[in-house]
Every structure is written in structure tokens, then in C-alpha cells.
Wavefront OBJ file of the C-alpha trace (Angstrom):
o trace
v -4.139 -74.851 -48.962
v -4.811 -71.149 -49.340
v -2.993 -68.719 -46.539
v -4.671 -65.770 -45.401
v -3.951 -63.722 -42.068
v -6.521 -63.221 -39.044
v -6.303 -60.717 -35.783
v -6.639 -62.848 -32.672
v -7.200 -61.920 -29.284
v -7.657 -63.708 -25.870
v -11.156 -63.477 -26.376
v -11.166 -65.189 -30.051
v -10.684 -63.538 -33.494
v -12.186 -59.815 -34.721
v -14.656 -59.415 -37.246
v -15.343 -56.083 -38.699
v -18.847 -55.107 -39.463
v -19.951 -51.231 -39.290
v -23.430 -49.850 -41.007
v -21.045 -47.121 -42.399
v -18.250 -47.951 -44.953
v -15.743 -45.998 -42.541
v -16.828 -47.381 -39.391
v -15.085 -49.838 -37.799
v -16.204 -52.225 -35.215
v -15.608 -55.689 -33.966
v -16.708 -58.589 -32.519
v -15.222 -61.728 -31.065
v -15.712 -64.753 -32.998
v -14.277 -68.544 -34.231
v -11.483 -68.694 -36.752
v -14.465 -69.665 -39.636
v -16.001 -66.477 -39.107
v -13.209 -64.033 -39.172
v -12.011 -61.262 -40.930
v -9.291 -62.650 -43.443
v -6.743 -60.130 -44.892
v -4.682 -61.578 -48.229
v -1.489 -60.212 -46.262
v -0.057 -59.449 -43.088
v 0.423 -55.940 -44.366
v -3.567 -55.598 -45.084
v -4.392 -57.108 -41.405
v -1.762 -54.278 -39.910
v -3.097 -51.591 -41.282
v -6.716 -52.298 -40.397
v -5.685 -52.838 -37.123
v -3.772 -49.705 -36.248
v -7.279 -47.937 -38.461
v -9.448 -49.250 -35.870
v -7.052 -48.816 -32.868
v -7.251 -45.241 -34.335
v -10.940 -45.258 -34.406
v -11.759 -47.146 -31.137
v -9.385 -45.011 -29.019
v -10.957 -41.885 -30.493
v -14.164 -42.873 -29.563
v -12.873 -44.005 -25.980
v -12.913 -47.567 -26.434
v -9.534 -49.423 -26.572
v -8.872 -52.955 -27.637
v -8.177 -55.146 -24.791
v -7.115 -58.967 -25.381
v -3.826 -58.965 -27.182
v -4.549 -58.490 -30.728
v -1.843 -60.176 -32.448
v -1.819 -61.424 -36.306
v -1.782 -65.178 -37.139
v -1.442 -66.992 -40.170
v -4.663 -68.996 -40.954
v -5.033 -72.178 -43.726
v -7.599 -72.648 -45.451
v -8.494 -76.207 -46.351
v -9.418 -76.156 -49.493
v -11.564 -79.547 -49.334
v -13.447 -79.145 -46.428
v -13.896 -74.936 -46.830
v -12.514 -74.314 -42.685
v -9.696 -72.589 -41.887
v -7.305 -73.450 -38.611
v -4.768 -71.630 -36.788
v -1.221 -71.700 -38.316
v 0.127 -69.809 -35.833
v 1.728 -66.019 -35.039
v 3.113 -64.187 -37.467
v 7.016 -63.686 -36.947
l 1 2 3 4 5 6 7 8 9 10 11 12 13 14 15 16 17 18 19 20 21 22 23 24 25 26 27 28 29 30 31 32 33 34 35 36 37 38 39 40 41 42 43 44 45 46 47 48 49 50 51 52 53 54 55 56 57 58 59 60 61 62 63 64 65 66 67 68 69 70 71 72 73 74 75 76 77 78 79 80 81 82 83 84 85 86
């Protein structure tokens, strides 16, 4: 199994997609399709950049973003929820 790291909210996990390399925007999607960050450290940091961004721009996050550790099966190419990161 590979680990990687995921945001999750109440609403299902973030997704970053932008039309400009420094925008940063997200969407609520299944574990498959989310954003996966090598380290807890990596998904941090892009959250607090796009808490930056979206409360600039007046929009705050809403849901409980909180990072989890996500498996990847390596057979069958999914990845489930491991859980919160402590």
C-alpha cells in the first residue's frame, strides 16, 4: 500500500483545479478523485495557501477541513480513508 494525505470536509474531499497556476479553488469530491499530497506537511501548507486565498477573495471554507491519511491499494488502483491525522 502506498500512503498519501487528503483534506476532508463534511461535504467530501477538496480538489484543486484553477485556470491560473496561482489560483486556487476547490471542489467537493470522493476520496478517488482527490487532491493527494506525499505528506502531511505538503497538504498543510496548501491548505492555509488557499484559506489565504479564499478569505481574500471573501469566500471562507466551511465544512471542517481536516487532513486524513489515505491508502492506496496498489492492486485495485482506489484509495480509502485511513483516518485523521494525529
Amino acid at each position: 500500500m502506498i500512503t498519501k494525505y487528503a483534506i476532508k470536509t463534511t461535504f467530501g474531499y477538496v480538489v484543486r483545479r484553477g485556470t491560473t497556476p496561482g489560483e486556487l479553488a476547490y471542489y467537493y469530491a470522493a476520496v478517488s478523485d482527490a487532491k493527494h499530497f506525499d505528506t502531511a506537511k505538503d497538504a498543510t501548507q496548501w491548505l492555509e495557501r488557499a484559506a489565504f486565498h479564499n478569505g481574500r477573495e471573501g469566500r471562507p471554507y466551511s465544512g471542517s477541513p481536516q487532513i486524513v491519511r489515505v491508502d492506496e491499494k496498489v492492486s485495485q488502483l482506489t484509495y480509502v480513508d485511513a483516518g485523521p491525522v494525529a
